[in-house]
VOGU-3710 file (C-alpha; in Angstrom, 3 decimals, decimal comma):
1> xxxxxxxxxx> 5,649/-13,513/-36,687  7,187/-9,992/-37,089  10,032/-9,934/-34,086  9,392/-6,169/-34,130  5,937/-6,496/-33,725  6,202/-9,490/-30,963  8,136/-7,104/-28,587  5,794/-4,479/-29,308  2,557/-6,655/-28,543  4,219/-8,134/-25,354
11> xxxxxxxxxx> 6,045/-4,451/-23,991  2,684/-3,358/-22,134  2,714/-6,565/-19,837  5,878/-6,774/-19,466  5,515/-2,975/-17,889  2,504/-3,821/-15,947  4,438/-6,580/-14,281  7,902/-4,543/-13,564  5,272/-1,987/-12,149  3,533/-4,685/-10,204
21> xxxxxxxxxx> 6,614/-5,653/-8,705  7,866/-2,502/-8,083  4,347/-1,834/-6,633  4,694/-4,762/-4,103  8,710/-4,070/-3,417  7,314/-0,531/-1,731  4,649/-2,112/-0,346  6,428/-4,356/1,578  8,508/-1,539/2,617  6,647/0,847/3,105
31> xxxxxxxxxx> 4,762/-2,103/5,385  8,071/-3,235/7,179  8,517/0,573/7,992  5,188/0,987/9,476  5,213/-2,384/11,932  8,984/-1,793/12,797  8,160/2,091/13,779  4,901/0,655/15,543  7,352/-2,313/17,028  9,512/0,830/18,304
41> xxxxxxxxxx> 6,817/2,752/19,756  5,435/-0,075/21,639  8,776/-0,910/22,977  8,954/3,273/23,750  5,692/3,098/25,704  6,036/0,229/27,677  9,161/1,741/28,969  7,259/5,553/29,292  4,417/2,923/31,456  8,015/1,672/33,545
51> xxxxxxxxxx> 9,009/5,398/34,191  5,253/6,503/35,090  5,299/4,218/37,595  8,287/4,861/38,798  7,427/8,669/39,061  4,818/7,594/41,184  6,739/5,751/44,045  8,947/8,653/44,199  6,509/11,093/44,356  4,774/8,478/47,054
61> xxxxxxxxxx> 8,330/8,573/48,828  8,965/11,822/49,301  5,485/12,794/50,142  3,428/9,952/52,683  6,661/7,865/52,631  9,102/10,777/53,472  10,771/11,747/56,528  8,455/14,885/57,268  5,431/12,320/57,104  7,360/9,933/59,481
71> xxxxxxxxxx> 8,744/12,907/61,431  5,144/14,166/62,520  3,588/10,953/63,014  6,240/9,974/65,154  5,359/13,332/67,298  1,507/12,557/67,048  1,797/9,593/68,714  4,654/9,702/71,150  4,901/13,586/71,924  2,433/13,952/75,210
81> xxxxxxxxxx> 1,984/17,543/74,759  0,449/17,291/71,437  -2,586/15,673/72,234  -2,999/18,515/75,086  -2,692/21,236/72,558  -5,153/19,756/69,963  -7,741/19,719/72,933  -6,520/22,924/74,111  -9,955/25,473/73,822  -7,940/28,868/74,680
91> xxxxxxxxxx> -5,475/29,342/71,889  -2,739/30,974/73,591  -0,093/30,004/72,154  2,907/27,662/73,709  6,005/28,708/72,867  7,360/25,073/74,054  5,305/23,481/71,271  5,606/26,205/68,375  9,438/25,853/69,093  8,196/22,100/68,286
101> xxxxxxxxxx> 7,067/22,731/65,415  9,155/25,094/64,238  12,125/22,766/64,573  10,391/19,974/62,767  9,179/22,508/59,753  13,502/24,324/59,544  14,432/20,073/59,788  12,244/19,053/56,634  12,056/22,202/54,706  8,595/22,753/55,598
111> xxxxxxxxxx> 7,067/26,137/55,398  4,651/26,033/57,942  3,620/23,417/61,033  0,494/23,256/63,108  -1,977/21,828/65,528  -5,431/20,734/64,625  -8,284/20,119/67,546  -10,688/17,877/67,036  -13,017/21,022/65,780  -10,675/21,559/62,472
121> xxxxxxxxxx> -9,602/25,077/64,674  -5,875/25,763/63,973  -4,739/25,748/67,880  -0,969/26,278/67,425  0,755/26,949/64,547  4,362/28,138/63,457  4,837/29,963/59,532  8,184/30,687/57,851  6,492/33,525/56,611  5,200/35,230/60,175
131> xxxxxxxxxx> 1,921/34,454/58,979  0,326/31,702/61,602  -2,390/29,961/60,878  -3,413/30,322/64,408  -7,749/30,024/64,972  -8,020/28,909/60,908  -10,864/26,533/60,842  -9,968/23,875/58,454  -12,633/21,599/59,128  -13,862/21,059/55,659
141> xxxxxxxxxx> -10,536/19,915/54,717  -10,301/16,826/53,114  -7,027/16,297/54,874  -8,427/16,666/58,478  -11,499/14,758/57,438  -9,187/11,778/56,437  -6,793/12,086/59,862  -9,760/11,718/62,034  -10,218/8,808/60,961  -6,528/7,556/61,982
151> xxxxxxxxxx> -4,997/7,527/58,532  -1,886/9,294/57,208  -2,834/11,375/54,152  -1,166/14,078/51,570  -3,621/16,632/50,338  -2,290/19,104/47,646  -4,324/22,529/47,509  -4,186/26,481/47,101  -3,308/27,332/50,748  -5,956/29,691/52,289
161> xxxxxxxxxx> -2,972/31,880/54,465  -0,781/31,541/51,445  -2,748/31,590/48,181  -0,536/29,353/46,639  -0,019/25,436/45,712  1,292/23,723/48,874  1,016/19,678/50,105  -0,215/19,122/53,603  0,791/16,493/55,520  -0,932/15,280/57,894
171> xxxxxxxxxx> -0,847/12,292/60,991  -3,175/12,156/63,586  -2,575/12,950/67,111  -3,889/10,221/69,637  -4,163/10,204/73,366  -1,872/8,244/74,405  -3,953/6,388/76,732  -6,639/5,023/74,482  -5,064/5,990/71,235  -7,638/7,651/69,903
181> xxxxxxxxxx> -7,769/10,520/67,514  -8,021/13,938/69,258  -6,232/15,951/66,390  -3,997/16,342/63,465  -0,344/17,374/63,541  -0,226/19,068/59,819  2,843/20,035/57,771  2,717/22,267/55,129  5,455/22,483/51,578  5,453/23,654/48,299
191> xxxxxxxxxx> 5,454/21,521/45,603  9,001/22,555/44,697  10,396/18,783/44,733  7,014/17,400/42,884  7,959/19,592/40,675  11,497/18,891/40,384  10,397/15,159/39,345  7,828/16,117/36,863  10,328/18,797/35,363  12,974/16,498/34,353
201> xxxxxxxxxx> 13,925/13,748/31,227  10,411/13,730/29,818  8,732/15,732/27,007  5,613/16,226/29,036  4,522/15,707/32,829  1,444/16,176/34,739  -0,084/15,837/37,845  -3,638/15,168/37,781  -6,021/15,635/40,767  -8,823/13,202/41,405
211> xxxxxxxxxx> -10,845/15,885/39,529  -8,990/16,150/36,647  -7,586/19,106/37,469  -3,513/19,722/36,586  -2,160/20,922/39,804  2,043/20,189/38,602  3,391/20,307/35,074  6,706/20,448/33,501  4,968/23,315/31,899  3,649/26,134/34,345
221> xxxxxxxxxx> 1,267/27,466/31,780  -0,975/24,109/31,990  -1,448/24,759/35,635  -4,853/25,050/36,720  -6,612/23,428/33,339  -8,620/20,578/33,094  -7,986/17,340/31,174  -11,284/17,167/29,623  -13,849/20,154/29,102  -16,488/20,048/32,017
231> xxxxxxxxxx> -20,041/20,560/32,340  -21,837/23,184/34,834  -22,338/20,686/37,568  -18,503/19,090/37,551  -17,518/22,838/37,864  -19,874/23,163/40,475  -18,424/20,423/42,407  -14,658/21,505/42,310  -15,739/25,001/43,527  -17,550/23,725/46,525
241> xxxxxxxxxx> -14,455/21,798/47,423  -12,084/25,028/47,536  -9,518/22,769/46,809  -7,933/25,289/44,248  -8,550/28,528/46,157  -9,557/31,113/43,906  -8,505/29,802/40,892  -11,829/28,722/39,246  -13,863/31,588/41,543  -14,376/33,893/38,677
251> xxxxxxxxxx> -13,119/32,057/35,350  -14,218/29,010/34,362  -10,679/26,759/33,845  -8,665/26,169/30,489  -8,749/22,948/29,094  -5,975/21,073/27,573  -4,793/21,290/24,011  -4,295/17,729/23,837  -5,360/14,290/25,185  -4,378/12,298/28,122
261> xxxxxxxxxx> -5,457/9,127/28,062  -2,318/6,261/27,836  -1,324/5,236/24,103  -0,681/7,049/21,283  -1,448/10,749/20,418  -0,821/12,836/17,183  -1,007/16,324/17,340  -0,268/17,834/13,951  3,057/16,134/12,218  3,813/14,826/15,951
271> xxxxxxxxxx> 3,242/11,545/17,992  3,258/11,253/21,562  3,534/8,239/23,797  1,354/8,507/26,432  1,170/6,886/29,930  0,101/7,284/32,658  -0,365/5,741/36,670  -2,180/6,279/40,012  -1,118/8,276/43,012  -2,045/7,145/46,453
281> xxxxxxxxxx> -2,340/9,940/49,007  -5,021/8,482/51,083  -7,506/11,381/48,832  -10,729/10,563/50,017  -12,166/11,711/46,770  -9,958/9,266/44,793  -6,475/8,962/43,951  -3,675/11,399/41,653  -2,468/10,870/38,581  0,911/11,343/37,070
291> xxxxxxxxxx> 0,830/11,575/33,168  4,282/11,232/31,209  4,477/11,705/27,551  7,087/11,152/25,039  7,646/12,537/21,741  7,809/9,607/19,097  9,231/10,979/16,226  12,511/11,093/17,257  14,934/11,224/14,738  16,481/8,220/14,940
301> xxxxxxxxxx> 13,381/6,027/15,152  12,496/7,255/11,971  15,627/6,750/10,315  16,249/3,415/11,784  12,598/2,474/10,430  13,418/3,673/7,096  16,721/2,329/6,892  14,588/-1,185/7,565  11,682/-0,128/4,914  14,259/0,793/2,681
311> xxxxxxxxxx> 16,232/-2,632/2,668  12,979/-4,960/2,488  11,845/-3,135/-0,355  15,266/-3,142/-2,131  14,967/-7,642/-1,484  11,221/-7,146/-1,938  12,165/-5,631/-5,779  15,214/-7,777/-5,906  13,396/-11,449/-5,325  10,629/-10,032/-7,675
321> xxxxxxxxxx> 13,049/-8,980/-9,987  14,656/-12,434/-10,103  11,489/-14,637/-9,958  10,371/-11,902/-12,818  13,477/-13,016/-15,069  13,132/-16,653/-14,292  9,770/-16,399/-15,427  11,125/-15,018/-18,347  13,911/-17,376/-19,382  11,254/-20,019/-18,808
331> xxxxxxxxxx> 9,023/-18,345/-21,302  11,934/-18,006/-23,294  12,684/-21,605/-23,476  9,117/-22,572/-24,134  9,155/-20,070/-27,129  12,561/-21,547/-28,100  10,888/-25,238/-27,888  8,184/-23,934/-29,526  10,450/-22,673/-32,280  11,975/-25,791/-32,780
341> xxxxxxxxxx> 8,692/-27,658/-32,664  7,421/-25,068/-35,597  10,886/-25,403/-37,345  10,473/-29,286/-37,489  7,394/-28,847/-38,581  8,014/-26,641/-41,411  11,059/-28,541/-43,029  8,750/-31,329/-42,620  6,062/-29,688/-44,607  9,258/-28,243/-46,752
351> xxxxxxxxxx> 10,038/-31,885/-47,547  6,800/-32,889/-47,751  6,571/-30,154/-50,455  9,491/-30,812/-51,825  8,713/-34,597/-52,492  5,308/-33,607/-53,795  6,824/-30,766/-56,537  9,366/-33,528/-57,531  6,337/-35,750/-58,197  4,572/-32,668/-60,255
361> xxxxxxxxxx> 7,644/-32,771/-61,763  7,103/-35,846/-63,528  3,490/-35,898/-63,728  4,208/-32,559/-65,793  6,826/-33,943/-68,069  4,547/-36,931/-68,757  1,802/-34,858/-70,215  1,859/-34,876/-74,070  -1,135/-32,286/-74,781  -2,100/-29,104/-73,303
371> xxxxxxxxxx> -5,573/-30,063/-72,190  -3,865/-32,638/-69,968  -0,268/-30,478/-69,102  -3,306/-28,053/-67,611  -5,326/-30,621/-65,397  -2,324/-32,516/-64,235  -1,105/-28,239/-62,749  -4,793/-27,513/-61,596  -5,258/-31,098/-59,481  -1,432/-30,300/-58,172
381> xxxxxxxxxx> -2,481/-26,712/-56,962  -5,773/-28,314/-55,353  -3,894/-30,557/-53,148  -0,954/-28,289/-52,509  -2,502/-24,961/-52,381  -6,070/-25,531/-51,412  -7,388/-24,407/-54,562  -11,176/-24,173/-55,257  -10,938/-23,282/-58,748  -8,734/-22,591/-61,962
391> xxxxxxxxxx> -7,842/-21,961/-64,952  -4,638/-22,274/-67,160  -4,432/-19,812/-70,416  -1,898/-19,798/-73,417  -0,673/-16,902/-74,757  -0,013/-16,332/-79,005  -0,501/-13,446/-81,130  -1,598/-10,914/-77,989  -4,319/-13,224/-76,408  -5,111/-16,006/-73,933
401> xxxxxxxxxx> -6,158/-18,812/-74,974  -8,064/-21,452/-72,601  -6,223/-25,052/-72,303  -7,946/-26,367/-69,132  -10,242/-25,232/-66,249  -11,436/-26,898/-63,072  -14,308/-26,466/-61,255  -15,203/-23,407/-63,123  -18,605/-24,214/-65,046  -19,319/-23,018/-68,720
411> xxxxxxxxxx> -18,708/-19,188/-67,277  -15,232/-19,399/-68,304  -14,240/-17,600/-71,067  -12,375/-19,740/-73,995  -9,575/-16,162/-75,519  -9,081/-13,382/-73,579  -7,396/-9,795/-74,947  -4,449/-9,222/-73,116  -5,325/-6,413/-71,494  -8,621/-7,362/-70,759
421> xxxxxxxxxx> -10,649/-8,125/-67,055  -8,351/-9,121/-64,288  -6,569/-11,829/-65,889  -5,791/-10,288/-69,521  -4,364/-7,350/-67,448  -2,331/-9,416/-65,246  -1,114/-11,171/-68,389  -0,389/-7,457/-70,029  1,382/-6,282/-66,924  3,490/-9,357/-66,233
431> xxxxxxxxxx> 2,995/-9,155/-62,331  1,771/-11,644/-60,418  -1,365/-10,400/-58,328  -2,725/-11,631/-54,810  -6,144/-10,073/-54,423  -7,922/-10,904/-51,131  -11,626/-11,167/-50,320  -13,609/-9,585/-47,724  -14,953/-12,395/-45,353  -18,637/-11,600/-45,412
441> xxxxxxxxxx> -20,927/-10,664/-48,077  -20,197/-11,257/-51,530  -17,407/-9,619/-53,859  -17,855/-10,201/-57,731  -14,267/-10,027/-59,451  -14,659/-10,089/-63,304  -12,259/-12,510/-64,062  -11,586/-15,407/-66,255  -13,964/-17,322/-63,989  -16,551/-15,104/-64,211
451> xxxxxxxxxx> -18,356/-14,158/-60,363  -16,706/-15,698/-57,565  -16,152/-15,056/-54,232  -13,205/-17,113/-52,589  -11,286/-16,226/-49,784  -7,974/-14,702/-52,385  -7,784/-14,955/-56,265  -4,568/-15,225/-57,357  -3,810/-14,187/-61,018  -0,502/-14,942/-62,554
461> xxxxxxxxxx> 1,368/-14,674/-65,954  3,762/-17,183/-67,076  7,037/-16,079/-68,605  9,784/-18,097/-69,782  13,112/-15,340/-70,391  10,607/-12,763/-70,299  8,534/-14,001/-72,678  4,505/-14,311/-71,737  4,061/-17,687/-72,674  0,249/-18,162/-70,499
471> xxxxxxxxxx> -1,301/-17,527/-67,610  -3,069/-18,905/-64,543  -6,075/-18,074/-62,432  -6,346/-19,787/-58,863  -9,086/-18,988/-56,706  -7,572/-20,089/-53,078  -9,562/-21,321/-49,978  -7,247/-19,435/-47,547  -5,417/-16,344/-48,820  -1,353/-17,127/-49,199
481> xxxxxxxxxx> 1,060/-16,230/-46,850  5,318/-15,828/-47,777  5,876/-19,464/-47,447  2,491/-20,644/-49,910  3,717/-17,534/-52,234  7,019/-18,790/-52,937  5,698/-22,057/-53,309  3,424/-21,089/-55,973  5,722/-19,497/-57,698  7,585/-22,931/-57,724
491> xxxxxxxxxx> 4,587/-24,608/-59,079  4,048/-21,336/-61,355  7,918/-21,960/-62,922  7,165/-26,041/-63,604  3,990/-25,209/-65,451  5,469/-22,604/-67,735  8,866/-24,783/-68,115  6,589/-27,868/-69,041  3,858/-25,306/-70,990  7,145/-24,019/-73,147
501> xxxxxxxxxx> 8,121/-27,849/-73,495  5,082/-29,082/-75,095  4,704/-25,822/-77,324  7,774/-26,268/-79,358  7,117/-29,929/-79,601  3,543/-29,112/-80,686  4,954/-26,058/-82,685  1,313/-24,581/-81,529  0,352/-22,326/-84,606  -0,658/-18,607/-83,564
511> xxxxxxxxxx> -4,704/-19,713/-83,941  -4,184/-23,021/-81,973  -7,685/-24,457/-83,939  -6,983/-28,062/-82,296  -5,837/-27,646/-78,827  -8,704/-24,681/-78,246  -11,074/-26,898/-79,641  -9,707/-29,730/-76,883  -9,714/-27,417/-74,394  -13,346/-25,912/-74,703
521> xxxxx> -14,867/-29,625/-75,515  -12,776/-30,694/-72,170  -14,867/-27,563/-70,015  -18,002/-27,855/-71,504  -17,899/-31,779/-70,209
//
């Protein structure tokens, strides 16, 4: 086989696997990326979960575990003039107990301090503003609701006196006697220190009411929205609560741009972790939420992650590249052993050949007419070249004349012209001719054996110093290839060595009356 041609028959595999490996190479890299950058961001928001939490025992802390909760609890219970107040139906103010309160509100950086009876009237109150909350009826305060009741609570809401976002804390006042609930000692702050926390180290903060509503954000314009769009009736229900003041009253609220639910979020060519955790503030409509998200593309995530994707694909391509070339040599040594297997067997056949044209030989040399000089070539040719018919001519005075034939039938003509049908024009020409047959259907060559159809018909003259001393006509079962041509031309240069032998001993006259009569009795039988 052609070398040239090999490489070019094998060249599109071989592509198709390098692209195959290179195919799984950034595959697997492009897959190592992907798990280590999801490995990352599950590391990122378990620790964003950690901090959530966190946020929410501080916020807890300073708010229903903080000193201004413990500081008016403490007075509810042990400060005697307190329960008097809350069951005090005059409101005249005592300047003994708003000096109370005004020392506990300048002590814990509230804003405002009161007393609440056991109506939800304001009795006493004292306002860093100089705007008392005296005779407010805050009955329908969740707050009060939840003190009555003897519990602690922190109720974030748009203040009525203030029209802003404040927390009220709030203990219950009980007679000392009994210790029941008569009232509620309230404190009032902004959410300056909520805030504060929510503000700080994270890429997004909220704080959710039971609702849904944002009342604290590390960004003010989120303020008032909702988490989720809501229907009439939901809307409904957070008005009637005048929790928010009048911030839904006329508008219905915003809703966020984005989701809030914990795990992942894109939102365009970003990803956020997102988690979030509950707030206990003794709510009785449920508790808050704090919301922290983190931006997960940072930049050195995504570098480390490629860095990684980049170095399994680079052993991905390498290991493929190595079990690609081992596959390779092996084939190589196959084809080598094969080779070597093809080699052996074609000096074999060479010496096979060999040992069968030096037995020719001397059939050839033993033949003493040209009758049998032509048979001894033609049984030679069937068993070395697989031929299915023949016929050996002799040339004198510019035509062929017919000294043998096998398997031909009486078709065969006994002189040929030079010059004349295949054979005569081989002869004329002095090249030796090769002609193959199509493999169906018939194809009728006019040649010396008259209509045949064999797989190659090989015509060829025989020359001894340039001198056209015959010719031969072989039809062949398989058409020759290099190594059968050059052997026929072997046999081709022991037939006309013997032919030229046998024609000076004969000293053939230019008619040749007794060797063509031979030769056509011999076919005819």
């Amino acid at each position: 086989m052609n070398p040239a041609a090999s490489t070019h028959e094998t060249w599109p595999r071989q592509a198709a696997t390098l692209a195959l490996i290179l195919g799984a190479a950034l595959a697997a890299g492009l897959s190592a990326a992907y798990f280590d950058r999801r490995w990352l961001e599950d590391r990122q928001l378990e620790t964003l979960q950690v901090e959530a939490r966190r946020k929410s025992i501080e916020i807890t802390a300073i708010t229903l575990g903080g000193n201004l909760m413990g500081a008016i609890k403490l007075m509810g219970l042990t400060d005697l003039s307190m329960p008097r107040e809350a069951r005090n139906s005059l409101y005249v103010p005592d300047a003994h107990i708003v000096a109370d309160l005004r020392q506990v509100g300048l002590a814990f950086d509230a804003d405002g301090v009161f007393v609440v009876g056991q109506d939800g009237v304001v009795r006493s109150s004292w306002d860093a503003n100089d705007k008392p909350s005296t005779g407010l009826d805050v009955a329908f305060r969740p707050y009060f609701k939840t003190t009555m009741t003897g519990k602690m609570n922190v109720y974030a809401a748009i203040s009525m006196s203030q029209g802003r976002r404040a927390l009220y804390f709030a203990a219950p006042i009980q007679e000392p006697s009994d210790r029941s609930t008569v009232g509620a000692l309230v404190a009032r702050t902004d959410l300056a220190k909520v805030d504060a926390l929510l503000s700080r180290d994270f890429d997004r903060a909220l704080l959710l009411s039971p609702q849904g509503v944002v009342f604290a954000s590390s960004d003010p314009g989120w303020i008032g929205s909702l988490d989720v769009r809501a229907d009439a009736k939901r809307l409904a229900d957070i008005r009637e609560l005048k929790q928010f003041g009048n911030l839904f009253a006329q508008n219905d609220p915003k809703v966020l741009s984005f989701a809030v639910a914990p795990g992942r979020l894109s939102e365009g060519s970003r990803r956020y972790a997102v988690a979030s955790t509950d707030v206990d503030w003794n709510d009785p409509a449920g508790d808050w939420t704090v919301v922290l998200m983190q931006d997960l593309s940072a930049t050195a995530q995504t570098a480390r992650s490629s860095a990684i994707g980049g170095g399994v694909a680079v052993a991905a391509l390498l290991l493929g590249w190595t079990a690609y070339r081992l596959q390779r040599s092996k084939a190589r040594q196959r084809r080598a052993t094969e080779q070597l297997r093809q080699f052996a067997q074609e000096q074999e056949a060479t010496a096979t050949f060999r040992a069968e044209l030096s037995q020719m030989a001397v059939r050839l040399q033993r033949c003493e007419r040209l009758p049998e000089l032509a048979s001894a070539f033609l049984s030679a040719a069937r068993e070395m070249l697989s031929a299915m018919q023949g016929a050996v001519y002799v040339a004198s005075a510019n035509r062929l004349s017919l000294i043998g034939a096998a398997a031909a039938g009486a078709a065969v003509p006994l002189t040929l012209k030079l010059g004349e049908g295949l054979l005569g024009q081989c002869a004329q020409d002095r090249k030796l001719m090769v002609l193959p047959t199509p493999p169906e259907g018939p194809w009728t060559l006019r040649s010396g054996l008259g209509n045949s159809s064999p797989a190659a018909l090989v015509l060829a003259p025989l020359l001894q110093r340039d001198e056209l001393i015959g010719a031969v006509e072989l039809a062949l079962v398989h058409a020759p290839d290099a190594v059968q041509t050059a052997r026929l031309n072997e046999l081709l240069a022991l037939l006309a060595n013997s032919l030229e032998i046998l024609r000076r001993r004969a000293d053939i006259a230019p008619g040749l009356p007794e060797e063509k009569h031979k030769a056509a009795s011999e076919v005819s039988a």
